[in-house]
Structure formats: structure tokens, C-alpha cells
C-alpha positions as CSV (number, residue, x, y, z in Angstrom):
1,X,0.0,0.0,0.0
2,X,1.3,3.5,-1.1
3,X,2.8,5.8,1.8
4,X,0.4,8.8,2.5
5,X,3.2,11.0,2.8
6,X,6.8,11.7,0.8
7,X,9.9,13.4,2.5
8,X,10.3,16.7,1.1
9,X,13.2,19.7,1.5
10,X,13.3,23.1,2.2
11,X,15.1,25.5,0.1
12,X,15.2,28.8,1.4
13,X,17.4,27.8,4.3
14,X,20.2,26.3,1.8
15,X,20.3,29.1,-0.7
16,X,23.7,29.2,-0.7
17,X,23.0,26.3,-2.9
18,X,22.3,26.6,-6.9
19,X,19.0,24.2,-8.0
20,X,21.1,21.5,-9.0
21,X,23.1,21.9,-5.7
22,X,20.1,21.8,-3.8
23,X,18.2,18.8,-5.5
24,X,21.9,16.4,-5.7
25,X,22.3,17.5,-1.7
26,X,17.9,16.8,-1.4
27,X,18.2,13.3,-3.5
28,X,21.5,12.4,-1.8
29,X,19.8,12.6,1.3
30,X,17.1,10.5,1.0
31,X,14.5,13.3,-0.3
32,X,11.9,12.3,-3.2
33,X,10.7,15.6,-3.9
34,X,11.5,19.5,-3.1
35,X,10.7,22.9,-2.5
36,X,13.1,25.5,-3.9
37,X,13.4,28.9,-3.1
38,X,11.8,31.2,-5.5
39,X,15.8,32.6,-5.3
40,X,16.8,29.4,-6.8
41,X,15.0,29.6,-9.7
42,X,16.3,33.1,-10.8
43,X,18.3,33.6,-13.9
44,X,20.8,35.6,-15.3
45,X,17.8,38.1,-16.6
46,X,14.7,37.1,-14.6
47,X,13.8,33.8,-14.0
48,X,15.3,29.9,-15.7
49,X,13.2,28.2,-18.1
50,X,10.4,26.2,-17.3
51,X,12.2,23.9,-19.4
52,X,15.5,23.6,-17.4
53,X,13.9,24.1,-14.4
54,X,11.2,20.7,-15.0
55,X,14.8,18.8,-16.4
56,X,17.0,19.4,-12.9
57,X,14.0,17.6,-11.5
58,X,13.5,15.0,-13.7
59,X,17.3,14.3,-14.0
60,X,17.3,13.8,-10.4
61,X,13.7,11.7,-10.4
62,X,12.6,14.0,-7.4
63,X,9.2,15.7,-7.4
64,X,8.6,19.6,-7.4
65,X,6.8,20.2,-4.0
66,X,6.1,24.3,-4.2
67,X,7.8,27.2,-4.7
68,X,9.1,28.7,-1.2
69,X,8.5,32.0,-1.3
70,X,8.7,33.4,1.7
71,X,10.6,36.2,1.9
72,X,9.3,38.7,-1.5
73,X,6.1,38.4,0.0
74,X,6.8,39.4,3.5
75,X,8.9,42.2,2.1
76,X,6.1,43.3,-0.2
77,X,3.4,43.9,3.0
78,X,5.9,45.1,5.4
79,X,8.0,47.6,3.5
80,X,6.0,50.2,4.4
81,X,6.9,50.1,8.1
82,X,10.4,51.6,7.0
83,X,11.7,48.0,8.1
84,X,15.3,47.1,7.2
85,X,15.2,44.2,8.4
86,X,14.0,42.4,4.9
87,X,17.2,44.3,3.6
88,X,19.1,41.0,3.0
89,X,16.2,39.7,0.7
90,X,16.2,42.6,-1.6
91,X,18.2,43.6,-4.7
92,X,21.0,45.5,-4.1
93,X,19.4,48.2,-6.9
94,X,16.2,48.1,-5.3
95,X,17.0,48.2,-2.1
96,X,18.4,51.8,-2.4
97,X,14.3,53.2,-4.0
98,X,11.6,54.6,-1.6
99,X,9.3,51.8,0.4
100,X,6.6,52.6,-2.5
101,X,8.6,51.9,-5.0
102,X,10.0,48.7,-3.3
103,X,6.5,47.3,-2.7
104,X,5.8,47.6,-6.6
105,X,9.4,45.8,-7.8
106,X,7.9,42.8,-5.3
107,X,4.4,43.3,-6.5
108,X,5.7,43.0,-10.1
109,X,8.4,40.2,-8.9
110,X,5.2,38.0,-7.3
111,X,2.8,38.4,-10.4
112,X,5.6,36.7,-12.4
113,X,6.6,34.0,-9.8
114,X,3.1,33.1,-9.7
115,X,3.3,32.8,-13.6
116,X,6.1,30.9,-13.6
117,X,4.5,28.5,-11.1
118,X,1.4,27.7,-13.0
119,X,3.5,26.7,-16.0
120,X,5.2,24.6,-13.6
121,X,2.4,23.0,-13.1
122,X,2.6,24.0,-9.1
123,X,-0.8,25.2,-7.8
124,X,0.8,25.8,-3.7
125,X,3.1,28.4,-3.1
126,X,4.1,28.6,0.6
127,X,4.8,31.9,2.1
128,X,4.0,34.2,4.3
129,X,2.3,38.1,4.7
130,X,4.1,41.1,6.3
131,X,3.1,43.2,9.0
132,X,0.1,45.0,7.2
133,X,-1.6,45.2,10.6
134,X,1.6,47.0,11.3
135,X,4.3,46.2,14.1
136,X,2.2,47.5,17.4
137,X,-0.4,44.4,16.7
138,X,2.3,42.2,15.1
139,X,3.6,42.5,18.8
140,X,0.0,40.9,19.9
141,X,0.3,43.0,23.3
142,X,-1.9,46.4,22.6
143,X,0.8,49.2,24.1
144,X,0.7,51.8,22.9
145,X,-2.9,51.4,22.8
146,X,-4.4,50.4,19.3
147,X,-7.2,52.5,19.2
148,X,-7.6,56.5,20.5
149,X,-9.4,59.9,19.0
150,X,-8.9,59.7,15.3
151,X,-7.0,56.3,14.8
152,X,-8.1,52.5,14.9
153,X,-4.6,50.4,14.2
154,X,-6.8,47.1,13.9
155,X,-9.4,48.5,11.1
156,X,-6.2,50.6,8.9
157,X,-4.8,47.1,8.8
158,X,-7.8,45.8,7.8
159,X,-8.2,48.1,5.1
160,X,-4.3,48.0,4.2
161,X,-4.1,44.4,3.8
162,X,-7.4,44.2,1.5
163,X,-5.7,46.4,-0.8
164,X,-2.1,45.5,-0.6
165,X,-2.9,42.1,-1.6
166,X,-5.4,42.3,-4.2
167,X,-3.7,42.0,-7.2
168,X,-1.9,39.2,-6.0
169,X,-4.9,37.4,-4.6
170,X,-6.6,38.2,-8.1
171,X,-3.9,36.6,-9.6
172,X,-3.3,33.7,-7.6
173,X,-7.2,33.0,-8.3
174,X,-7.0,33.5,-12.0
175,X,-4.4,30.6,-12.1
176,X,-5.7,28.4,-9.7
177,X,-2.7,29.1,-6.9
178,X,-2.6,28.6,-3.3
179,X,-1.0,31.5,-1.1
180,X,-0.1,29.4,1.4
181,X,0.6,31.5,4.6
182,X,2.8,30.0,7.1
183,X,1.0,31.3,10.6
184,X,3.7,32.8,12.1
185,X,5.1,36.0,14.9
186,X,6.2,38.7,13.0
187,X,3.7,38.4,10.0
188,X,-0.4,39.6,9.3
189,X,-1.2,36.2,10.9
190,X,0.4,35.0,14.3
191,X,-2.7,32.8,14.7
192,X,-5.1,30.6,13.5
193,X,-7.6,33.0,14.6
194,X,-5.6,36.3,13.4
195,X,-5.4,33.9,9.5
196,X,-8.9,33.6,9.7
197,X,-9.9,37.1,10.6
198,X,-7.6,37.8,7.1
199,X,-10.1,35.2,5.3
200,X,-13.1,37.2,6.4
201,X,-11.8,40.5,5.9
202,X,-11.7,39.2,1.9
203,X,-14.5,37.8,1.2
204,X,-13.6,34.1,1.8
205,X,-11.0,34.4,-0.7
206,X,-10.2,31.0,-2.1
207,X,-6.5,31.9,-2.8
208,X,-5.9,32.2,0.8
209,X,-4.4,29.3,2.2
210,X,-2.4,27.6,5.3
211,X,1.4,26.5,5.4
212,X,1.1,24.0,8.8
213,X,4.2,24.3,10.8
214,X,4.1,23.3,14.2
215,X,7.6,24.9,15.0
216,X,5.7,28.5,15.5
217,X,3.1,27.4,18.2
218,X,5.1,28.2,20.9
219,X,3.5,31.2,22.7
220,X,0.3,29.4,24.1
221,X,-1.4,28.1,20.8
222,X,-0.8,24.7,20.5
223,X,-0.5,23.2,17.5
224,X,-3.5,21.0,17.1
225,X,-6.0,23.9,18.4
226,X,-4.4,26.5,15.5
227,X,-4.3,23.8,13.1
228,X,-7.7,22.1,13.5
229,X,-9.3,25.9,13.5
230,X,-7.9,26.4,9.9
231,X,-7.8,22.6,8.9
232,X,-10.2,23.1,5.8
233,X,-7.5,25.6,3.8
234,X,-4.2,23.6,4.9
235,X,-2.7,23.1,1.3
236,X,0.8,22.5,2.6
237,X,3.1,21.5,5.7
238,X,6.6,21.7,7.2
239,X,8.4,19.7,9.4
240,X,9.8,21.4,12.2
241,X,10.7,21.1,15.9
242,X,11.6,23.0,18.6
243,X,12.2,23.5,23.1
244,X,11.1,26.0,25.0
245,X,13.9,26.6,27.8
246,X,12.3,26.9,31.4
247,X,13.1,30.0,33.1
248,X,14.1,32.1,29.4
249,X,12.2,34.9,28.5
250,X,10.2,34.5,24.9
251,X,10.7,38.0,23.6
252,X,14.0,39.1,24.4
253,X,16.4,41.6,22.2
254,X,19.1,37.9,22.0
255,X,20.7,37.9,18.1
256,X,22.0,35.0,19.8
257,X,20.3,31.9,18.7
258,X,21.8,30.0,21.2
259,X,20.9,31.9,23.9
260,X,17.1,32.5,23.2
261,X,14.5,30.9,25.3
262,X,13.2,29.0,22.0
263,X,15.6,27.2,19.8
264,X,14.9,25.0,16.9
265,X,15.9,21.5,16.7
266,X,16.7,18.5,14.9
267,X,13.4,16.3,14.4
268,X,13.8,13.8,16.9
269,X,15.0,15.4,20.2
270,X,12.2,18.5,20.3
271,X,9.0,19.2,22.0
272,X,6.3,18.4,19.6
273,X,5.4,14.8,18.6
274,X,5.2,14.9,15.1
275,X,4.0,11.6,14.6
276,X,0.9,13.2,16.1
277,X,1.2,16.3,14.2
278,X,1.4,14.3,11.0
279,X,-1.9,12.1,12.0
280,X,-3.9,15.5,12.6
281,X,-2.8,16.8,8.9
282,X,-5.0,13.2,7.9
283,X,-7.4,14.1,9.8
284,X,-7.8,17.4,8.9
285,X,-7.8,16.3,4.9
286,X,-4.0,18.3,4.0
287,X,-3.4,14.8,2.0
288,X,-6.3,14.6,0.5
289,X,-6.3,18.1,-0.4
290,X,-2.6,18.5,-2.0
291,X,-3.0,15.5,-3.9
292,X,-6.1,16.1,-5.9
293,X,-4.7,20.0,-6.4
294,X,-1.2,18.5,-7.4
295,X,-2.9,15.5,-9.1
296,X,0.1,13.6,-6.8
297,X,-0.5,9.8,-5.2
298,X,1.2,11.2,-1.7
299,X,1.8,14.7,0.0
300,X,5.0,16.2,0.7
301,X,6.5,16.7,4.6
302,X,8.5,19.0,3.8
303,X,11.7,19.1,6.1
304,X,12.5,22.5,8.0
305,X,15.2,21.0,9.9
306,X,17.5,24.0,11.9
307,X,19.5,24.0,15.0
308,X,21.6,26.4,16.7
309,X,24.5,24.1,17.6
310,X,24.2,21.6,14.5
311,X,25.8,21.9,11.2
312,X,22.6,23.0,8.9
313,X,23.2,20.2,6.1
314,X,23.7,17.6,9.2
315,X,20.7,18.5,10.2
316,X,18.1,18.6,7.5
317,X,19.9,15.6,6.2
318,X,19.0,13.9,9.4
319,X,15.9,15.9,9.3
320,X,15.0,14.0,5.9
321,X,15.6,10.3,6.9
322,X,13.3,11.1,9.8
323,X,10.8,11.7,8.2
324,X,11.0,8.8,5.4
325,X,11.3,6.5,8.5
326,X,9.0,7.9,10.8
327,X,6.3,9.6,9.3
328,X,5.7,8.0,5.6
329,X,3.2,5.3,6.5
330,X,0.1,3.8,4.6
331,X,-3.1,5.6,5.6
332,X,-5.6,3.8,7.6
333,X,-8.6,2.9,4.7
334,X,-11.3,2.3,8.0
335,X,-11.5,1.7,11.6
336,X,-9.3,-0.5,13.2
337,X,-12.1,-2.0,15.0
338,X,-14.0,-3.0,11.1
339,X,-12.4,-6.4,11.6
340,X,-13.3,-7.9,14.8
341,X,-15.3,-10.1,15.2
342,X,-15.5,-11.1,11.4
């Protein structure tokens, strides 16, 4: 019986990798499909060919899981905070234009990616929205206060993100594409309820959708209450662990990773039992879901892996046979009770 589930890769954490870099170090590893960076498939003058891009995969026999593109899009609905801090993710001749202008360049950048993947063939594009709501509620604590005599921070955002996103969503729609928002601190969604106030706010819009990742639920929000609240539009998932250190304060200024009171980990030695995470993506219909929008036999788990004390190819590596091992198993067809008593 076929495996529900494939073990996938990650690409915007190893883009000091080319595509063929990436895919030899994914297939090497144990991988049978991946997710590139939307950096990895750039060109000299825009982006590669759909042709060379479809024959690196092939040549490698590994499947083409979604386009990571993470970082354009959180530049695109944060710039206008004045925010360097998506400096390292932006041209170095656009970096220098006015936050307007750099919003358009990513508007314009996204349209094309979004192109590019439909003629892939690849309907999910994970990713994830900037601050539109702005940084005072992408804190989630309301000081200084959100609302006063002549401003209402919630209901600008509200507005702001309707029409930041619109020609984007539009798009997306037009081609059939899944904007797959990974529900994270720092971005227009930190939780399952904040994603779904975003879904209202736009009319139900079918292009928004859910990355899971269980690595971000560490601030109260488990993950199986934020993922079973916004099961129905989970069209991809990561793989990802992580331990909260007793005693360490969450939100700290630390640049150190190894300091901070949350630190991400190798698969098998974090805080989250993915096996369980993995049955509540069945039971929430993620694999039934990718694979009729794919037209795929199994959905990707795509690996995540990070530490802040192990070598990052060690650990996705690892991160990789883990999952094949572990969590690529034949679903269940019925109860397990169906045959007693037969």
C-alpha cells in the first residue's frame, strides 16, 4: 500500500545552494521531492526556463513540491513600516528606491513567480504576509494602545491588507494558486484565529491558504488547536521542531540563537510529537487536499530541519531520513475495529 506521505526539503534555508546543488544534496539525502526557493529559480535576466527548471528535477527523479517564497512576499506587505530588516532579501538596486517603489518591484516580482509557477504545473506556493496590521499588533500586546481619537490600528490594517494584496490574490485566483501563509510571529497572521480574521476581511477568498508548521506554536497556541481551526485551507506543511527553555524569557532583544528561550531543533529530540502532528494533517484532509490539487498519489512533509548548535546540512539531512522512517506510512482505509469479530 502506497505511503500517505513523501519526505520533502526546504530551500530557502540552503540558498547558498544553486537548483542542481540543492536537488543532488535533497536526492542524496534520501529526499523524493522538493521545495526550492523562489531565489533558486532566478536567472541571469529574470527567471530559468520552465524547461530547465522541470529537467534538474527529472534528472534527479525527485518531485517539485512548491515554490518557497517566503521572503518577496513578507517584504512586499511590510515595506511600508520603513523596516530594514528584509534588507538581506532585496536587490541591491532596489533596495536603495523609496518603500513605495520597493513594494511595486515585489508586486511585479510576485505576479511573475506566480506565472512561472502555473506553468510549472505548481498550484501551492508557501509563504507568508508582512506586517500590514503594522508592528504594534504584530507584537499581539496592545501598548501603545491600538485604538484612540482619530486612529483605529486594527481597522487601517484591515483596510491595508485588502488592498495590498489584491492583485496578488486576483492573480493567484486567475491561475488556480494557493497562497499558502505559514502562521507565524512577526507576519499579518500569528494565529489561527488572526489567518482567519484575514479570510473574512476578503471575502472568503479561495486563494488564501495555510502553510502548517508546528515549530511556530510556541507562545500558548498549540498546534493542534491553530491547526484544527484552519484545517479546511491547509494546502501544505513543514516539518519542524523546537524546546522552549524553562526560566528564558520568549521575547528578548538575544541575536543569539543559542541563547534565546526558544531554539529550533533537529526532528527527533524537540518538544512536539510529530508523529501526532502528522496524523492531525489526515485528519484534517492536508493529504487529500494537495493531492487532488497536485494531481500527486502522496503529500510532501517537507523538512524544515534548523539548530543552533548543528551543522545545517547535518541536520536537514537527518531531518530528511526522519521523516521517510518515521512519518511516511500507509493511511488507515477504516476503523481499526472493522475487523473484529469477522
Amino acid at each position: 500500500m502506497a505511503n500517505a506521505y513523501h519526505a520533502s526539503i526546504e530551500g530557502a534555508q540552503h540558498g547558498a545552494k544553486s537548483l542542481a546543488q540543492f536537488l543532488d544534496y535533497a536526492k542524496a539525502s534520501g529526499a523524493a521531492g522538493a521545495q526550492p526557493s523562489n531565489y533558486m529559480l532566478n536567472g541571469p535576466k529574470g527567471f530559468k526556463s520552465v524547461k530547465e527548471i522541470k529537467a534538474t528535477f527529472e534528472e534527479r527523479n525527485l518531485s517539485l513540491d512548491g515554490i518557497s517564497a517566503h521572503c518577496p512576499f513578507w517584504v512586499h506587505t511590510s515595506i511600508w513600516t520603513g523596516t530594514k530588516s528584509g534588507n538581506p532579501f532585496i536587490p541591491a538596486d532596489v533596495v536603495k528606491l523609496s518603500p513605495e517603489k520597493i513594494e511595486k518591484w515585489h508586486e511585479t516580482y510576485l505576479l511573475k513567480l506566480l506565472d512561472l509557477s502555473a506553468e510549472l504545473g505548481v498550484k501551492i506556493v508557501p509563504m507568508f504576509w508582512g506586517v500590514a496590521f503594522g508592528w504594534e499588533l504584530a507584537t499581539g500586546y496592545p501598548w501603545g494602545f491600538w485604538a484612540g481619537s482619530g486612529f483605529d490600528l486594527l481597522e487601517e490594517g484591515k483596510e491595508r491588507f485588502v488592498k495590498k494584496t489584491a492583485k496578488l490574490r486576483a492573480h493567484a485566483n486567475k491561475l488556480g494558486i494557493k497562497l499558502a501563509h505559514e502562521i507565524h510571529p512577526g507576519t499579518a497572521a500569528s494565529t489561527a484565529d488572526d489567518f482567519n480574521l484575514l479570510v473574512s476581511i476578503c471575502g472568503g477568498d479561495d486563494s488564501l491558504a495555510v502553510n502548517a508548521d508546528p515549530s511556530h506554536c510556541w507562545e500558548g497556541e498549540s498546534w493542534e488547536q491553530r491547526f484544527l481551526k484552519v484545517g479546511s485551507r491547509i494546502y501544505a506543511a513543514h516539518v519542524k521542531n523546537f524546546v522552549i527553555r524553562s526560566g528564558f524569557p520568549l521575547r528578548a532583544m538575544q541575536p543569539s540563537w543559542p541563547k534565546r528561550a526558544m531554539q529550533f531543533t533537529d526532528l527527533g529530540s524537540g518538544d512536539i510529537n510529530l508523529q501526532r502532528y502528522v496524523e492531525l494533517l489526515l485528519a484534517v484532509g492536508y493529504k487529500e487536499r494537495y493531492t487532488k490539487l497536485m494531481g500527486t498519489a502522496s503529500a510532501p512533509l517537507v523538512v524544515e530541519a534548523e539548530s543552533a548548535h548543528k551543522e545545517l546540512d547535518y541536520c536537514s539531512a537527518d531531518g530528511i531520513a526522519y521523516v521517510a522512517k518515521n512519518l511516511c506510512f500507509p493511511q488507515a482505509g477504516g476503523s481499526f475495529e472493522d475487523g473484529m469479530g469477522a
